[in-house]
DOTORMI-282563 format. One record per residue: residue number from 1; x, y, z of N, C-alpha, C, CB in turn. Coordinates in steps of 0.02 Angstrom, whole numbers, always signed. Glycine has a CB too. Example, Ala and Ser with C-alpha at 12.3 -4.5 7.8 and 13.67 -1.06 7.14 Angstrom:
# DOTORMI-282563
[1, [+660, -284, +390], [+615, -225, +390], [+660, -165, +390], [+565, -224, +452]]
[2, [+642, -112, +354], [+684, -53, +357], [+645, +2, +394], [+704, -30, +286]]
This chain:
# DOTORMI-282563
[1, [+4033, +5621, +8530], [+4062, +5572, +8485], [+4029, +5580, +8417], [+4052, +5500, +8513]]
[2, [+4073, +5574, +8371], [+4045, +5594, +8296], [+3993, +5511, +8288], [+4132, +5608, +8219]]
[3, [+3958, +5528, +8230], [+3934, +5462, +8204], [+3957, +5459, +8142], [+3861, +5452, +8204]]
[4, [+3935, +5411, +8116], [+3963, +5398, +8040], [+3924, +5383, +8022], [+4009, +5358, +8018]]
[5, [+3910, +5362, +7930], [+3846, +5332, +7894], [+3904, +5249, +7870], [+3805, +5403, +7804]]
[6, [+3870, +5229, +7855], [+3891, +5145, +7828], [+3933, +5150, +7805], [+3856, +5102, +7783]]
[7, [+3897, +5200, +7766], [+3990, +5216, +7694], [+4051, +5254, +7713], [+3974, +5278, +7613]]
[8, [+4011, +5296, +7749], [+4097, +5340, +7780], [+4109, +5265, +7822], [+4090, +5443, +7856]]
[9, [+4087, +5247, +7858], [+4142, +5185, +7879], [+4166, +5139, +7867], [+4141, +5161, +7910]]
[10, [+4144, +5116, +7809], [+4163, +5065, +7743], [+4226, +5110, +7714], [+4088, +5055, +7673]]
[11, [+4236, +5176, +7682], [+4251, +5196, +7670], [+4342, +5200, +7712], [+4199, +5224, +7662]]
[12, [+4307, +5207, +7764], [+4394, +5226, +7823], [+4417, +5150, +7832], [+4377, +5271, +7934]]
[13, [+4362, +5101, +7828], [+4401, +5026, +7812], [+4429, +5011, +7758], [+4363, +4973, +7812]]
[14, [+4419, +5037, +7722], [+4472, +5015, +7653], [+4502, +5057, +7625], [+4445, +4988, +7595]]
[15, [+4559, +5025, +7614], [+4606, +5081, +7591], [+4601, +5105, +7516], [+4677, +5059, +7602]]
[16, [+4640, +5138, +7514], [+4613, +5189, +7426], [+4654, +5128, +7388], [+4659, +5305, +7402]]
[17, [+4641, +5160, +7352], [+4653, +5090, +7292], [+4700, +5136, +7231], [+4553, +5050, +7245]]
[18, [+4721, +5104, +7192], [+4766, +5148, +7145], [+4734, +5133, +7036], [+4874, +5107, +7168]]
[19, [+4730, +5162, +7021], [+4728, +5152, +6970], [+4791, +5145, +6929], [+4691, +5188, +6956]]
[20, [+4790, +5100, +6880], [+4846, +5088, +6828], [+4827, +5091, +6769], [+4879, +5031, +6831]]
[21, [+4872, +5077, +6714], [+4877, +5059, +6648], [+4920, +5005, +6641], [+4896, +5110, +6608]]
[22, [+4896, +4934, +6601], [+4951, +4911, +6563], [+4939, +4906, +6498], [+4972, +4854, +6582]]
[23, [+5007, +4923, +6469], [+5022, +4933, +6388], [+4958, +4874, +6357], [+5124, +4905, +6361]]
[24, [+4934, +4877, +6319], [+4880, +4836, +6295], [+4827, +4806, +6306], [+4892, +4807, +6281]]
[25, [+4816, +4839, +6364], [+4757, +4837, +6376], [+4697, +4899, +6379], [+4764, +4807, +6425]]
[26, [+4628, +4878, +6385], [+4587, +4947, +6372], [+4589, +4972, +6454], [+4492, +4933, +6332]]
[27, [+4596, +5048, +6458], [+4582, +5090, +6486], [+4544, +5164, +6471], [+4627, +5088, +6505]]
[28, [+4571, +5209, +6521], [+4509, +5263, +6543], [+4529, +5292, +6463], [+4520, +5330, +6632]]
[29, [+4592, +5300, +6449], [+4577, +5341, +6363], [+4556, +5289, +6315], [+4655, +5381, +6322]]
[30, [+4543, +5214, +6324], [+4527, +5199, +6271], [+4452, +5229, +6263], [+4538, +5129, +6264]]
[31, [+4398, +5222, +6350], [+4334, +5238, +6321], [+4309, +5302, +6305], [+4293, +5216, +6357]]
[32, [+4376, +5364, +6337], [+4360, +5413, +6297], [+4376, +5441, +6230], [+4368, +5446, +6326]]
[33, [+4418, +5401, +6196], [+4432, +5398, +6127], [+4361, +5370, +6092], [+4499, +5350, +6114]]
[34, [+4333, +5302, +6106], [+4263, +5281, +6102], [+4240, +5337, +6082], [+4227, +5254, +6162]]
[35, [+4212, +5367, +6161], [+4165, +5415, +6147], [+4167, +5450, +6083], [+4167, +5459, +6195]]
[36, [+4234, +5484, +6094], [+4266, +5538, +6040], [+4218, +5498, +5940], [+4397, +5522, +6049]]
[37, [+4244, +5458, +5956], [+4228, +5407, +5888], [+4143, +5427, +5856], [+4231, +5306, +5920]]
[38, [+4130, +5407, +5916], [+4046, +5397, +5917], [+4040, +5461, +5907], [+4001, +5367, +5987]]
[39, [+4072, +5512, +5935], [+4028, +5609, +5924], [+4039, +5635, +5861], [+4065, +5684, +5978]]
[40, [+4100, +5596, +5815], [+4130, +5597, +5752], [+4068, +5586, +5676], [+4190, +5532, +5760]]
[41, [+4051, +5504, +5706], [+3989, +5489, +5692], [+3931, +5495, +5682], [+3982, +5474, +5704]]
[42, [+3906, +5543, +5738], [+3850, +5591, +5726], [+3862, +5664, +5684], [+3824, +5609, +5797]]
[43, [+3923, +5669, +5703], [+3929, +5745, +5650], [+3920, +5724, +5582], [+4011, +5787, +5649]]
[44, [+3955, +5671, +5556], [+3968, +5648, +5498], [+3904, +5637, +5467], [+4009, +5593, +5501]]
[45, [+3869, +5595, +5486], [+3785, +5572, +5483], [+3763, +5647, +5475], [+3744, +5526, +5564]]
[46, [+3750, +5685, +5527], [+3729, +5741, +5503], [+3746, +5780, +5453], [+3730, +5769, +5537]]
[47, [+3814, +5810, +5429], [+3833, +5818, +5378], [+3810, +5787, +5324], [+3880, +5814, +5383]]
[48, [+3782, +5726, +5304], [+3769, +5710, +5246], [+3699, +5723, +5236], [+3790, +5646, +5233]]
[49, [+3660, +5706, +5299], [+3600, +5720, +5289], [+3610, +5789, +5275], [+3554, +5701, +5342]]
[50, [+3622, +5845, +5284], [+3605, +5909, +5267], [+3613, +5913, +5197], [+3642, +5958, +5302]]
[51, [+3677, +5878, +5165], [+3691, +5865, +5083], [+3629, +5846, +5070], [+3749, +5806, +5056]]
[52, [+3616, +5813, +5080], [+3547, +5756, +5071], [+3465, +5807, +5055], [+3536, +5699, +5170]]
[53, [+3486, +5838, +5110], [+3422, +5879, +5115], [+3442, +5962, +5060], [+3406, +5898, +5219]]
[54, [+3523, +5977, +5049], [+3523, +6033, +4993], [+3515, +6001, +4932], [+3587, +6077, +4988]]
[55, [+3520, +5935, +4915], [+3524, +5900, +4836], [+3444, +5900, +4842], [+3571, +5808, +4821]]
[56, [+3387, +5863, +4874], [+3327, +5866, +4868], [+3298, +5956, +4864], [+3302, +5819, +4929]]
[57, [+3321, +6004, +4894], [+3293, +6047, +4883], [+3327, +6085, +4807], [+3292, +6080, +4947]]
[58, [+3365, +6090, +4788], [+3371, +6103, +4694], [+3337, +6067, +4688], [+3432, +6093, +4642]]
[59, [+3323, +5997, +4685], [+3265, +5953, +4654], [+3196, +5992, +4642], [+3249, +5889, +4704]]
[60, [+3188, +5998, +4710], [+3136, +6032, +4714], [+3122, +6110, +4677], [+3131, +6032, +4777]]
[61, [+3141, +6139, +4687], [+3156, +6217, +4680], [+3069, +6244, +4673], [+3215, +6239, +4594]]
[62, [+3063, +6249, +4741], [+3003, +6302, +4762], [+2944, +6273, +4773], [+2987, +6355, +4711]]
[63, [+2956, +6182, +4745], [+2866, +6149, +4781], [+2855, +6183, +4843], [+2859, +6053, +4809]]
[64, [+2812, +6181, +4862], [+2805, +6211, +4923], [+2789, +6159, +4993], [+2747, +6261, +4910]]
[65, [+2749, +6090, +4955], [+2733, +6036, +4997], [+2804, +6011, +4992], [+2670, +5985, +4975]]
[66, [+2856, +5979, +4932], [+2905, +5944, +4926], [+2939, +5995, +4975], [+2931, +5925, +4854]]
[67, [+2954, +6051, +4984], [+3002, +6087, +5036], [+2982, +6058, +5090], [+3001, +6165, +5044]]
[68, [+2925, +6084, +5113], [+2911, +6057, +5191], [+2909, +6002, +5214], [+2860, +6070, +5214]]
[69, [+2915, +5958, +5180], [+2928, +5887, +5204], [+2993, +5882, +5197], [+2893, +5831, +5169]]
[70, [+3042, +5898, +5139], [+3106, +5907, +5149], [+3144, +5915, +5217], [+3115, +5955, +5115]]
[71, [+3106, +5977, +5228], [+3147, +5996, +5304], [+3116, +5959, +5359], [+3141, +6080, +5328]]
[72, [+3058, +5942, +5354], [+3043, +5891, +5403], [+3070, +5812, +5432], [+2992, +5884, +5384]]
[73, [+3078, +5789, +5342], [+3123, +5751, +5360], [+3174, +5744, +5376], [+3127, +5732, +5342]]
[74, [+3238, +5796, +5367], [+3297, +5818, +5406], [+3292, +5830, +5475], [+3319, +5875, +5381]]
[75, [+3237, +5861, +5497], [+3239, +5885, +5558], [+3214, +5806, +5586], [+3191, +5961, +5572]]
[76, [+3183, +5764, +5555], [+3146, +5709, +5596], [+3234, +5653, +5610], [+3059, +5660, +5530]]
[77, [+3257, +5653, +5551], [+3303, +5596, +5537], [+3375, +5631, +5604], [+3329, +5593, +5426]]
[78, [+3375, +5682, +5591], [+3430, +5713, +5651], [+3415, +5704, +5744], [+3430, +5806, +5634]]
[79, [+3347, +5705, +5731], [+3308, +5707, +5821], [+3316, +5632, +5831], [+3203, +5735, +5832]]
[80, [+3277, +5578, +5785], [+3308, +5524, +5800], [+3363, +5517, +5798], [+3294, +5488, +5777]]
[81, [+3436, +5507, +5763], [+3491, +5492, +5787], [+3515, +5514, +5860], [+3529, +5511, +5743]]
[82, [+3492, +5597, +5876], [+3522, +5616, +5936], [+3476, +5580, +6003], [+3525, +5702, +5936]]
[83, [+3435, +5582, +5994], [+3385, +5539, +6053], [+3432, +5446, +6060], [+3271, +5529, +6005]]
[84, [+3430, +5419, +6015], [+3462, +5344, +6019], [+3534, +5357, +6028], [+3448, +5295, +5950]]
[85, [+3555, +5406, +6007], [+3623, +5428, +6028], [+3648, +5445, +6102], [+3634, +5485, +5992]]
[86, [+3592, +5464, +6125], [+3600, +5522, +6199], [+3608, +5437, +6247], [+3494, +5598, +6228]]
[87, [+3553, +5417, +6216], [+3530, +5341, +6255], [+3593, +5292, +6246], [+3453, +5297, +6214]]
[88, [+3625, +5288, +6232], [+3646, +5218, +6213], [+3725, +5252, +6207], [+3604, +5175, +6133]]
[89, [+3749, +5332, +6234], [+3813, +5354, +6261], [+3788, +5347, +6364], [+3836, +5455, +6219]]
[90, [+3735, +5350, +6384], [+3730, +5347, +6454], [+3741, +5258, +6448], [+3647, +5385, +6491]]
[91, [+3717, +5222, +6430], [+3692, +5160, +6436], [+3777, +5128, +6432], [+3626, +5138, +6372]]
[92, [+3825, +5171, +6369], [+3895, +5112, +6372], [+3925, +5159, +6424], [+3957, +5097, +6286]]
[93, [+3921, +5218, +6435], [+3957, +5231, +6529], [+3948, +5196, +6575], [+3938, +5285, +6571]]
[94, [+3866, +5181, +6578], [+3853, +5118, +6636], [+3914, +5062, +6642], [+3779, +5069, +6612]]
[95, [+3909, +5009, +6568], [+3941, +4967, +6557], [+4011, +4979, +6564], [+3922, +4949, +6508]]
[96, [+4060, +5036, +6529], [+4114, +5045, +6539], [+4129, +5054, +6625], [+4129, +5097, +6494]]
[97, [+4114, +5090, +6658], [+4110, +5098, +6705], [+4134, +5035, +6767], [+4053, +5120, +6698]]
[98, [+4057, +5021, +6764], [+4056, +4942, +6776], [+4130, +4888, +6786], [+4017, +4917, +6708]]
[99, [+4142, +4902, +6715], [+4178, +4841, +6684], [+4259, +4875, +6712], [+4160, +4829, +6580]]
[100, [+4260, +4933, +6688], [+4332, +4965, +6727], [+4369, +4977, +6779], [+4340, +5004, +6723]]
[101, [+4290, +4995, +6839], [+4319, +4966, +6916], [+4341, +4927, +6925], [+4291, +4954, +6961]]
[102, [+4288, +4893, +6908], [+4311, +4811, +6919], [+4351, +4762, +6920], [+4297, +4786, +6901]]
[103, [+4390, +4794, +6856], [+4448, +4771, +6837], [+4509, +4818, +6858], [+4443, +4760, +6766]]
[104, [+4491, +4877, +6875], [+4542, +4916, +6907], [+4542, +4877, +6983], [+4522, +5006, +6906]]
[105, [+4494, +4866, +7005], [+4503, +4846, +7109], [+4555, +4780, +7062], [+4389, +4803, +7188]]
[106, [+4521, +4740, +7041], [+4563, +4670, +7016], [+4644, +4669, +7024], [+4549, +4658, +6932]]
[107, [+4662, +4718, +6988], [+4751, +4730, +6974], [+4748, +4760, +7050], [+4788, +4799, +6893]]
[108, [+4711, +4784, +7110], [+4759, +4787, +7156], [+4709, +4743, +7214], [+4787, +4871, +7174]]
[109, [+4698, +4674, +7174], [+4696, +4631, +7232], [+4612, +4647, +7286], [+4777, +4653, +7278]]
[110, [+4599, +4673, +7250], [+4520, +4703, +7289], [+4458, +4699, +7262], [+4515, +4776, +7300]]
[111, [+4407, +4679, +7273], [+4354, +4708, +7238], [+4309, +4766, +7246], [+4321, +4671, +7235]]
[112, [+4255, +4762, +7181], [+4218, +4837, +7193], [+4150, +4823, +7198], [+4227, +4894, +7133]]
[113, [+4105, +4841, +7235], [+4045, +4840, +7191], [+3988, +4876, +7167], [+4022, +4808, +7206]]
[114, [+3995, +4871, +7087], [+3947, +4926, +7061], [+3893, +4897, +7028], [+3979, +4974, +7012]]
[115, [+3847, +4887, +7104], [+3786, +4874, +7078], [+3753, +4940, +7115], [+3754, +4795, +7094]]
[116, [+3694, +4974, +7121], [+3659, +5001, +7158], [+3616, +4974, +7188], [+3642, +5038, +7139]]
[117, [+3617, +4993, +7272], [+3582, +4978, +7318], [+3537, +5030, +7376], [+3623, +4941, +7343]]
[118, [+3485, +5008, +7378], [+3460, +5054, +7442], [+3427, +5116, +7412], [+3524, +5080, +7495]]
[119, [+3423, +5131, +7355], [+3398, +5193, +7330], [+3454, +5221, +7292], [+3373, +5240, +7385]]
[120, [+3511, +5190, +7298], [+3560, +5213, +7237], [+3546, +5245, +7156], [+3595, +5152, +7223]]
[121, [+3592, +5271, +7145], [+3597, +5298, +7080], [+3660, +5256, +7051], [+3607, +5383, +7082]]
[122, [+3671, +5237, +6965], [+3736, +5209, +6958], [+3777, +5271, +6963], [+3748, +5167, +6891]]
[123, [+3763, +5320, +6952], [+3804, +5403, +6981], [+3838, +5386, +7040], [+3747, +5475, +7007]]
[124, [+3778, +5379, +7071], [+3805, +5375, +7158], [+3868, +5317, +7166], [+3726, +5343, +7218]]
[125, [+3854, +5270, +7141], [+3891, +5197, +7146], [+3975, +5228, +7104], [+3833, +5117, +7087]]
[126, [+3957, +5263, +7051], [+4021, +5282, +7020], [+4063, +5331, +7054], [+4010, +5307, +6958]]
[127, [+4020, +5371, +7101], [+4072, +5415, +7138], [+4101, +5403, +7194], [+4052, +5467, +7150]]
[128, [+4052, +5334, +7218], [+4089, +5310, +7289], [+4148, +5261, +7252], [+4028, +5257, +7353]]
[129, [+4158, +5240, +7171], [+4196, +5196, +7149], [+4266, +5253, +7145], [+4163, +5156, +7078]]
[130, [+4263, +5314, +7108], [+4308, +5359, +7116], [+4331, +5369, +7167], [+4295, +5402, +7100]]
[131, [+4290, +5384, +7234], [+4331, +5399, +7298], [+4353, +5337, +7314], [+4294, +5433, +7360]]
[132, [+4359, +5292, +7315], [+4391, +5209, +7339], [+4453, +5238, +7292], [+4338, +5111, +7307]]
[133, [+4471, +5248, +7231], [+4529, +5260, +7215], [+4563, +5321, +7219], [+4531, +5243, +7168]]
[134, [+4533, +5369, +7255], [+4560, +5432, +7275], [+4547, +5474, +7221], [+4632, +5431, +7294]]
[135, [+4520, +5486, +7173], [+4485, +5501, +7114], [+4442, +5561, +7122], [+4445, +5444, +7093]]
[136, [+4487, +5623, +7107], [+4425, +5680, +7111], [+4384, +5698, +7050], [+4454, +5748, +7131]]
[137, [+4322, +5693, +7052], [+4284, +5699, +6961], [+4238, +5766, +6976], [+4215, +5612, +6929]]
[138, [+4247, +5810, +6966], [+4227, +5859, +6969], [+4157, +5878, +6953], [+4263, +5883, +6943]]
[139, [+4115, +5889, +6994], [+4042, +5904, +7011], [+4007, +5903, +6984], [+4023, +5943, +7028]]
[140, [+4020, +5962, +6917], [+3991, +5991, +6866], [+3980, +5913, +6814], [+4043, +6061, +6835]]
[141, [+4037, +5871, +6800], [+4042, +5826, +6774], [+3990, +5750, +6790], [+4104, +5828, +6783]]
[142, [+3995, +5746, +6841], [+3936, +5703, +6879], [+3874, +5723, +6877], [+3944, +5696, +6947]]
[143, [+3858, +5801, +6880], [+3790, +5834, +6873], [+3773, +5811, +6810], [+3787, +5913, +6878]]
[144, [+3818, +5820, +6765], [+3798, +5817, +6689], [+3788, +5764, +6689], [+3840, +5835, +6634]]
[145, [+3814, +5702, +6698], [+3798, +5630, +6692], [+3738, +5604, +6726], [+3852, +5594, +6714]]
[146, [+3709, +5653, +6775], [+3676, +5632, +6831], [+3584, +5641, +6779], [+3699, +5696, +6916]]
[147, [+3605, +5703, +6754], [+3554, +5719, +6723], [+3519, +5707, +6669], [+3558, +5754, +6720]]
[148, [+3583, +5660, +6648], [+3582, +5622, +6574], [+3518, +5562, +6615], [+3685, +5576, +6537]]
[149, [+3572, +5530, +6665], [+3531, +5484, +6694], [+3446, +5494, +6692], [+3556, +5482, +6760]]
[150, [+3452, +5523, +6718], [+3363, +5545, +6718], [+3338, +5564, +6658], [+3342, +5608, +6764]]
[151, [+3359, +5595, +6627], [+3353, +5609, +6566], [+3313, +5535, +6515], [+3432, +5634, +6546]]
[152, [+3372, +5482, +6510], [+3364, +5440, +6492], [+3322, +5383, +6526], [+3410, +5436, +6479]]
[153, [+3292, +5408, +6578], [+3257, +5359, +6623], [+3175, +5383, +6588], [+3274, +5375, +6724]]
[154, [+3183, +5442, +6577], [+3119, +5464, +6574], [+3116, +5449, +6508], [+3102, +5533, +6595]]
[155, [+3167, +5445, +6451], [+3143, +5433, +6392], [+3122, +5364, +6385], [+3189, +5452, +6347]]
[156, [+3138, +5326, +6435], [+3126, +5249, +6437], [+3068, +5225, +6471], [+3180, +5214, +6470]]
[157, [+3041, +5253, +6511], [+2994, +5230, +6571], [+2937, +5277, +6574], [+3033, +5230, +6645]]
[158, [+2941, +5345, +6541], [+2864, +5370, +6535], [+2812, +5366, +6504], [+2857, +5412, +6530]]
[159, [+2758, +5356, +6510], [+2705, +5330, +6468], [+2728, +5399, +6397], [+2607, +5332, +6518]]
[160, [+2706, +5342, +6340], [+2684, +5376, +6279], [+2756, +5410, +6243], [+2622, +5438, +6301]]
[161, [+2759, +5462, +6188], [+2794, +5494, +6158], [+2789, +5576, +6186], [+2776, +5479, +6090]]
[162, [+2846, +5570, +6231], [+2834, +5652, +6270], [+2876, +5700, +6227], [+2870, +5659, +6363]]
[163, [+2862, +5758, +6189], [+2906, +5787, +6178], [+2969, +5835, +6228], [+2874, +5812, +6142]]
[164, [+2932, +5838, +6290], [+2969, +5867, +6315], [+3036, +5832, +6347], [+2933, +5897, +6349]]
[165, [+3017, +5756, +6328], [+3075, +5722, +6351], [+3136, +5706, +6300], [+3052, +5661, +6379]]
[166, [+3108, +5732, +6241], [+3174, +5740, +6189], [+3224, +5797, +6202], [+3148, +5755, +6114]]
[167, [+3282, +5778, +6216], [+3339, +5830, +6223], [+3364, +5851, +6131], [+3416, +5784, +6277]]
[168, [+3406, +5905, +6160], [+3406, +5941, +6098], [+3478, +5924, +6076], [+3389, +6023, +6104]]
[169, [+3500, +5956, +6018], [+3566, +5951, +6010], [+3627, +5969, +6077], [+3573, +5995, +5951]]
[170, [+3616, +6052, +6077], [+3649, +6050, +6140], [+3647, +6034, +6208], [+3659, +6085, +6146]]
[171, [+3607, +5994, +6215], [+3616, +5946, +6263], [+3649, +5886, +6247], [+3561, +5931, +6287]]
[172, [+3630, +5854, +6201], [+3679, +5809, +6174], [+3745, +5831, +6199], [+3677, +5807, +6098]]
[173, [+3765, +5859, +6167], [+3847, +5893, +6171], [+3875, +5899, +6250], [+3849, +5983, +6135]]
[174, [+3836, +5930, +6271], [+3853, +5940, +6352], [+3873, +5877, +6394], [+3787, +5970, +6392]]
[175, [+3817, +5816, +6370], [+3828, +5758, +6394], [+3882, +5713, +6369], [+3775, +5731, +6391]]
[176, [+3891, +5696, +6302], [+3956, +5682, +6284], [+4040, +5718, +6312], [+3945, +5692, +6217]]
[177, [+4022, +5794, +6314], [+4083, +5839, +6343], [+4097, +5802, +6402], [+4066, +5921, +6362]]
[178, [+4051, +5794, +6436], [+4056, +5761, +6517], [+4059, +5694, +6533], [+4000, +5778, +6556]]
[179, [+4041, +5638, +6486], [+4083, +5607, +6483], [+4165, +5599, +6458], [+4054, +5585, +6469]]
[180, [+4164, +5612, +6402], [+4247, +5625, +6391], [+4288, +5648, +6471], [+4255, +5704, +6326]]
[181, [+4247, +5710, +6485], [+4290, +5726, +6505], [+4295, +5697, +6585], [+4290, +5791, +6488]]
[182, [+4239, +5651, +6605], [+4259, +5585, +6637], [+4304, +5538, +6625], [+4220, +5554, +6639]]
[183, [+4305, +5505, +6580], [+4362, +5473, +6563], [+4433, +5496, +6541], [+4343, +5443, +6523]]
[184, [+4431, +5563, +6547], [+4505, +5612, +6514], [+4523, +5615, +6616], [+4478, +5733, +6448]]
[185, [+4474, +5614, +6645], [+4514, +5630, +6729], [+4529, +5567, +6751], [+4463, +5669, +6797]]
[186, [+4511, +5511, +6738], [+4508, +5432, +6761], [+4574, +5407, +6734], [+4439, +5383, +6727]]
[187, [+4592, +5445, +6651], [+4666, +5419, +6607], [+4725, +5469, +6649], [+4663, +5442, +6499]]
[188, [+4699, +5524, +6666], [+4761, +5574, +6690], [+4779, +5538, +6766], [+4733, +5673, +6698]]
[189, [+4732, +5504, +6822], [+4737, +5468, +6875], [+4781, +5408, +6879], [+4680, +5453, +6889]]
[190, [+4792, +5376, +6790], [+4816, +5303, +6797], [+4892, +5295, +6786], [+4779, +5255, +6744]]
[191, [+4921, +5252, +6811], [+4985, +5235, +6843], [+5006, +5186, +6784], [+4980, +5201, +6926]]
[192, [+5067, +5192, +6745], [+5095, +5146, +6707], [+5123, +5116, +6756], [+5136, +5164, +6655]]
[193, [+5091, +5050, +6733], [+5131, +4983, +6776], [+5136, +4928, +6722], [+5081, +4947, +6850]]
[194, [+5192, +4895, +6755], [+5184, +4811, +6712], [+5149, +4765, +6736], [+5244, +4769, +6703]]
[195, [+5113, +4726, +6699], [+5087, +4663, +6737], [+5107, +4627, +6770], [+5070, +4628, +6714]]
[196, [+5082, +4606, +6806], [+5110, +4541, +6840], [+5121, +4506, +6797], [+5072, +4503, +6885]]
[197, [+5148, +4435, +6833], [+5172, +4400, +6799], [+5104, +4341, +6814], [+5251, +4390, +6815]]
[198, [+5111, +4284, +6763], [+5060, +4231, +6795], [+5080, +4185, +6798], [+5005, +4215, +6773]]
């Protein structure tokens, strides 16, 4: 006789669930448009700072201390944005997340719950939330988010200023890619429907 774990049998008790859209309300492309917004934002920011940092260097033309602090400060003002950036794109997935099951089980009469328990990950909690709606999110995509996770755990919870816990630009990127492209598989899953009525 096979056995099961809690969840595979939680799992065969409830039935899959469906995702929708209704016209005016937020869904899976609104938060990957979000995202999109926010990665716009950092380019832009960066872009000026680099203006920023070619107008100070004609200023300069050849100090040798005014250069090196020049570029220091570019390089300092760019590491912070992407560090509070990296943080606070894991932190509104949590929340979006969260807030979108939730309201997705809602429209079909069910609930969800995404809290973590038992040694959970909110990873973990989000992929057992995908399989409840029949939701395939592809591996690579969860890895990336998974790693953010930690990523951002460690920038939060380890003693002191670690450099090695600063991610770089392209990491940045990787992690935004993977969200988007979480929420680009969650919008391609959802079902135009009309509301109920109340």
């Amino acid at each position: 006789m096979a056995s099961f774990t809690a969840a595979q049998l939680e799992a065969i008790a409830e039935p899959t669930l469906r995702l929708s859209h209704w016209l005016g309300e937020l869904n899976a492309s609104s938060s990957q448009l979000q995202v999109g917004h926010r990665r716009t934002a950092i380019e832009h920011t960066f872009a000026a700072l680099d203006r920023l940092h070619e107008d100070a260097a004609a200023v300069l033309r050849g100090d040798l201390l005014g250069d090196e602090l020049n570029d220091r400060m570019n390089a300092w003002a760019k590491e912070e944005l992407l560090q509070g950036s990296y943080m606070r794109e894991y932190h509104l997935w949590e929340k979006d997340c969260a807030e979108y099951f939730a309201k997705q089980a809602a429209k079909c009469n069910a609930t969800i719950g995404m809290k973590a328990r038992g040694g959970q990950s909110f990873v973990d909690v989000v992929r057992a939330a995908t399989d409840r709606f029949g939701v395939s999110i592809d591996d690579s995509i969860m890895s990336a988010i998974g790693t953010m996770r930690s990523k951002v755990n460690a920038m939060k919870h380890a003693p002191g200023l670690v450099i090695e816990h600063f991610i770089t630009a392209e990491e940045h990127e990787s992690a935004i890619t993977a969200i988007e492209a979480f929420w680009e598989i969650l919008s391609q899953n959802e079902e135009y429907r009309q509301p109920r009525k109340a």
